[in-house]
C-alpha positions as CSV (number, residue, x, y, z in Angstrom):
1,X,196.8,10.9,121.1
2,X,193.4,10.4,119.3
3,X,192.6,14.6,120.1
4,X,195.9,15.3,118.6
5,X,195.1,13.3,115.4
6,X,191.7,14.9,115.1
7,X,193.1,18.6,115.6
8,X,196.0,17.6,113.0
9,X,193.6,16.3,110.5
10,X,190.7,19.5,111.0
11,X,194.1,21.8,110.5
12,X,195.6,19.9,107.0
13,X,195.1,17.4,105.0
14,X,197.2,15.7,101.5
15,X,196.4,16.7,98.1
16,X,197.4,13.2,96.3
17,X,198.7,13.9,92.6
18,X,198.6,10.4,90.7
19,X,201.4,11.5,88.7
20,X,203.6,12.9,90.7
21,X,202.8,11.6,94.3
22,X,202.4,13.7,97.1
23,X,202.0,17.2,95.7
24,X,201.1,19.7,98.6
25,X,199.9,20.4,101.7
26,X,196.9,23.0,101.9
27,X,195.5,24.1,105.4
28,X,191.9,23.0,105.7
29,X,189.4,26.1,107.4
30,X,188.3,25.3,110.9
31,X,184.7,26.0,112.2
32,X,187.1,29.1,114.0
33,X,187.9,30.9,110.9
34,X,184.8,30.2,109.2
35,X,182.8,31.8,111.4
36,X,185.4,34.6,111.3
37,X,185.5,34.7,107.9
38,X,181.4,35.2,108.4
39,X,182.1,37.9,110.4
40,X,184.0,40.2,108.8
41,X,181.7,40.1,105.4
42,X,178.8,40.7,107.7
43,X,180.8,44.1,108.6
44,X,181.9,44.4,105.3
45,X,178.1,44.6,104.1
46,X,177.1,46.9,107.2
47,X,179.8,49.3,106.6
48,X,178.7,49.4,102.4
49,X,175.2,49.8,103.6
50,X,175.9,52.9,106.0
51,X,178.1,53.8,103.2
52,X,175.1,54.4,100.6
53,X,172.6,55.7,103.3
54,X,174.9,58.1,104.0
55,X,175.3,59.1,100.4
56,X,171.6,59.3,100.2
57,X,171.3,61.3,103.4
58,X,173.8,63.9,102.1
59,X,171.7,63.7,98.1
60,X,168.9,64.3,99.6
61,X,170.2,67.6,101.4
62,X,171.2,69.1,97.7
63,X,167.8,68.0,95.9
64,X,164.6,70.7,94.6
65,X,163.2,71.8,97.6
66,X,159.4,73.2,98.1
67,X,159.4,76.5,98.2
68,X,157.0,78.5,101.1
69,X,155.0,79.7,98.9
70,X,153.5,79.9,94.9
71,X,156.1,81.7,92.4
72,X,155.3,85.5,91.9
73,X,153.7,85.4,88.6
74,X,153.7,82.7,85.9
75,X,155.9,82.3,82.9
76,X,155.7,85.4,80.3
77,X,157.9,84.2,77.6
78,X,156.9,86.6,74.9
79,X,154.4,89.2,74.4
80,X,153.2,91.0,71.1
81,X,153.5,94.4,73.1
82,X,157.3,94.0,73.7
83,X,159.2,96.1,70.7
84,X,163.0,95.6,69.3
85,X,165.1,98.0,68.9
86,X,165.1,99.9,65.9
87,X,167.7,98.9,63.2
88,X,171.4,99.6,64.3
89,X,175.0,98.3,64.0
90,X,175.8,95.8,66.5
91,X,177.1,96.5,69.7
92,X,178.0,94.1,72.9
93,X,175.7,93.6,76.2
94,X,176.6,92.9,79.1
95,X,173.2,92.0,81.7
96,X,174.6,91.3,85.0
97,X,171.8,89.7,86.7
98,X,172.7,89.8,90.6
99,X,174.9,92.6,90.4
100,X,175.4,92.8,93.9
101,X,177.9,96.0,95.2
102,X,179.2,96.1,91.3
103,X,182.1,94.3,91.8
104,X,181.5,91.6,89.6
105,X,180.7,94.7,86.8
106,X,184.6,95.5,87.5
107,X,185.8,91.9,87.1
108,X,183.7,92.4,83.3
109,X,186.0,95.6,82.7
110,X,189.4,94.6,84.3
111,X,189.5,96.3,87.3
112,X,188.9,94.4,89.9
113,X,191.1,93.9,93.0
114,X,189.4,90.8,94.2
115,X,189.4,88.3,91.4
116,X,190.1,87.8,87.4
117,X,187.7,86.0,85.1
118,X,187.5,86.7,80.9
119,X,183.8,86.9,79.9
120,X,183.5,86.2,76.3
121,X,182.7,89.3,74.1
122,X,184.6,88.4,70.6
123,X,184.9,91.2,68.8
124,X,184.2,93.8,71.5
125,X,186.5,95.4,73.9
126,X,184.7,95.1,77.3
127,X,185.2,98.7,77.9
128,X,182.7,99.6,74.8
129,X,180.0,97.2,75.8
130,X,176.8,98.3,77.5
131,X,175.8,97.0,80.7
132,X,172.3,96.4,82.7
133,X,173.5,96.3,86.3
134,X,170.3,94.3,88.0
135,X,170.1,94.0,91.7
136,X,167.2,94.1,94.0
137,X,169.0,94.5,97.5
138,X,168.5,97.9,98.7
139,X,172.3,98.1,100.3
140,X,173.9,97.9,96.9
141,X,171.9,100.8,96.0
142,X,174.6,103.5,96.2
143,X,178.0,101.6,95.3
144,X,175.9,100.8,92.3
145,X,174.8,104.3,91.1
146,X,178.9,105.1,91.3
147,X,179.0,103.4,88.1
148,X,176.3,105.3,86.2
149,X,177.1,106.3,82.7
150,X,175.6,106.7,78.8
151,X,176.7,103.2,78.3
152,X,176.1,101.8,82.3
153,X,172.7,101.6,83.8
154,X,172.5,100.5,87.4
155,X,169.0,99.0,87.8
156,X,169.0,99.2,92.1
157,X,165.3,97.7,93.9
158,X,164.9,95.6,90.4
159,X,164.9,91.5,90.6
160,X,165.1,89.5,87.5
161,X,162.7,86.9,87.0
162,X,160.0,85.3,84.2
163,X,157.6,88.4,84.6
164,X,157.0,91.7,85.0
165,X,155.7,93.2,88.3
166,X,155.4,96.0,90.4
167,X,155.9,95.6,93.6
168,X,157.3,92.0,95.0
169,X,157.9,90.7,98.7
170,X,161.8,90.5,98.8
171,X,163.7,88.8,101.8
172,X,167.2,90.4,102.4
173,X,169.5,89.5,105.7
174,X,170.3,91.0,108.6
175,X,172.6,88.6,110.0
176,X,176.2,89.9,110.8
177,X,177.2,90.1,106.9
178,X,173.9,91.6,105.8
179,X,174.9,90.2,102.2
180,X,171.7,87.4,101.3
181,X,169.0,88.2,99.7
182,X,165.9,85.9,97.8
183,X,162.7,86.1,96.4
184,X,161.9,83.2,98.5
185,X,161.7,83.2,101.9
186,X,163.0,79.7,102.1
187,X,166.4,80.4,100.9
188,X,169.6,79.4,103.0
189,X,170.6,82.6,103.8
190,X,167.9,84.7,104.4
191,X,165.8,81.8,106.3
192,X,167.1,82.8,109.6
193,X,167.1,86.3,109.8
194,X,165.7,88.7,107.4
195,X,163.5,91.8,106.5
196,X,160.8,91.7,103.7
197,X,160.9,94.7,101.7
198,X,158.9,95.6,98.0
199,X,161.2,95.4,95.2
200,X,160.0,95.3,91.5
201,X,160.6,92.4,89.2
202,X,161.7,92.7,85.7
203,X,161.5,90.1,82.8
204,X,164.7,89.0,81.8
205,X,162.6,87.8,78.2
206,X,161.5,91.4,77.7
207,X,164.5,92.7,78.8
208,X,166.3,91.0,76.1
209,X,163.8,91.6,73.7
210,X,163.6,95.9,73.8
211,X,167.3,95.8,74.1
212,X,169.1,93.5,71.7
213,X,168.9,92.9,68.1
214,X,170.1,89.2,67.2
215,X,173.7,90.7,65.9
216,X,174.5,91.7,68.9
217,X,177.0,90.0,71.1
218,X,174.9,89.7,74.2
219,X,176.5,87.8,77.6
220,X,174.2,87.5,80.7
221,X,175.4,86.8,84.0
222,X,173.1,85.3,86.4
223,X,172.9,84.7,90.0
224,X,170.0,85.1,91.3
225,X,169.9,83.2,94.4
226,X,168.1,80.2,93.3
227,X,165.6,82.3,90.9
228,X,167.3,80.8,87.9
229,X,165.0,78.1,88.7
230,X,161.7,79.4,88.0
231,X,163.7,81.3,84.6
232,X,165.5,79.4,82.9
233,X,162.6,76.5,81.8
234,X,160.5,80.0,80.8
235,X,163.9,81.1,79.2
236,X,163.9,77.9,76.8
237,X,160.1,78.4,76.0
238,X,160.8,82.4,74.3
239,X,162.1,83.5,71.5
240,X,164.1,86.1,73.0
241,X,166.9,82.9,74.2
242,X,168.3,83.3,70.6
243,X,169.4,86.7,71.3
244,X,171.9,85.5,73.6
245,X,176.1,84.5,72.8
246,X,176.8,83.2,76.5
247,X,175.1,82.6,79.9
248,X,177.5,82.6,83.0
249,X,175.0,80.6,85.5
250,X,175.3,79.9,89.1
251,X,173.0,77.4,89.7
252,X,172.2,77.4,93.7
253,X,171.3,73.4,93.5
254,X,173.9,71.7,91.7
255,X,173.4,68.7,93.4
256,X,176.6,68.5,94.4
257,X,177.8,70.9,97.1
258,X,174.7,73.1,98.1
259,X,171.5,73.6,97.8
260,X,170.1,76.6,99.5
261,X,167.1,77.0,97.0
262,X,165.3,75.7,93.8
263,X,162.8,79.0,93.0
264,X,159.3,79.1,93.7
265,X,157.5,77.5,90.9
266,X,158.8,73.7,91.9
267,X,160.3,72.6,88.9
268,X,162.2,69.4,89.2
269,X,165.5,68.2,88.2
270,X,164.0,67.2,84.9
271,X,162.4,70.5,84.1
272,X,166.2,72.2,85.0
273,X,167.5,69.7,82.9
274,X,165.3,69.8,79.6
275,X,165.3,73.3,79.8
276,X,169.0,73.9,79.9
277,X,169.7,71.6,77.1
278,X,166.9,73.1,75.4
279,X,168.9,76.5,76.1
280,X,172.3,75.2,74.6
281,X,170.6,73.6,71.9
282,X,169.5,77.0,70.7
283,X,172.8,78.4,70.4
284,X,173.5,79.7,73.7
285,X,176.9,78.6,75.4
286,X,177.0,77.7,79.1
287,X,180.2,77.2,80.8
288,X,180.8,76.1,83.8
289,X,181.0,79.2,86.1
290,X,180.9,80.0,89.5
291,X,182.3,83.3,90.9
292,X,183.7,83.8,94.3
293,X,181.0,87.0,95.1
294,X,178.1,86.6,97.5
């Protein structure tokens, strides 16, 4: 009787209201579901905690890597040798930078089968625009001379970058799709299985500069396999970012969903940052943008 007393009282006990008497009864919490209680916010914790390593696992997968080697060249941003274009009316430009088989160069003019997307040109019919088609993998060479014209020029063997050069060590696949290619041999899809072949570097600053006066409505595409890296922070330091209207950028470390590569010349995510709001801030607009071409 005394056992059943003590296991009634551990179980409940009276609330005594002065006013109004007996006003409830409330379960008391054994030692049982204490410890239980205990328990399950000691899983509760473990599970947060593999929660947020896991989180920083997966970060750390899409953050600037080092790259095998030093960049190319450093950072020409402008050069008292580079000329503009005699005076002229204005015309549109379109610089595909990573112009791969051309197809992207269709999308620009309408004709694509594959996919749609409306690059900006106000003013201009995309069909009167020129266009510097820039690609440094040898296999696009031919589907790329197809499109050829007074207004078109394919620029095949030619990779954009922050300097002028030569003859560059270039890493293209040959895995089953033969489709990647980088300037650095570190990249996610040429780090398996690739060849190194020479191709010659252009500088997107010059580039701009001997081809565009500032009335022109210039849009530059660029995807350039984790190059845009090393350009962009020399982009913001020139004089020639002024002379562009809008920049379609794939950036191959968003920090999000991939990152295969982050250039050669190990900027950080602070350098990538100042230097693209340094970029809008100049007048240059850069929507979000991500095409479905390799």
């Amino acid at each position: 009787m005394v056992m059943l007393l003590r296991a009634g009282l551990s179980l409940f006990f009276l609330v005594f209201d002065t006013a109004c008497g007996l006003k409830a009864l409330r379960p008391i919490k054994t030692s049982m579901s204490a410890h239980t209680e205990r328990l399950a916010a000691a899983v509760q914790d473990l599970k947060a905690s593999l929660k947020e390593a896991n989180a920083t696992a997966k970060a750390s997968q899409f953050q600037p890597r080092k790259a095998a080697g030093p960049p190319p060249c450093e950072c020409q941003a402008s050069s008292p040798s580079w000329r503009a274009p005699a005076a002229r009316k204005p015309e549109c430009l379109f610089i595909d930078l990573g112009a791969s088989d051309g197809e992207t160069f269709k999308v620009f003019q309408g004709q694509s089968k594959q996919w749609t997307f409306n690059y900006d040109t106000p003013g201009f019919d995309h069909a009167t625009c020129y266009a510097y088609l820039v690609e440094a993998n040898p296999r696009f060479a031919a589907p790329l001379e197809t499109f050829r014209t007074q207004q078109v020029y394919p620029m095949p063997g030619v990779a954009a970058y922050m300097c002028d050069k030569p003859k560059e060590t270039f890493y293209v696949d040959v895995g089953e799709k033969g489709w990647g290619s980088s300037l650095n041999s570190t990249h996610g899809s040429v780090k398996h299985e690739n060849i190194a072949i020479q191709v010659r570097l252009v500088n997107l600053m010059r580039l701009l500069t001997e081809n565009a006066i500032p009335e022109d409505t210039v849009v530059v595409k660029m995807d350039v396999e984790g190059a845009e890296w090393d350009i962009l922070p020399c982009l913001a330091k020139s004089p020639a970012v002024r002379l562009i209207d809008t920049l379609y950028l794939e950036n191959h470390c968003d920090g999000k969903k991939w990152c295969p590569s982050t250039g050669q010349a190990g900027n950080t995510w602070d350098d990538w940052n100042t230097a693209l709001a340094s970029i809008k801030q100049a007048g240059v607009h850069v929507p979000d943008y991500w095409s479905p071409m390799l």
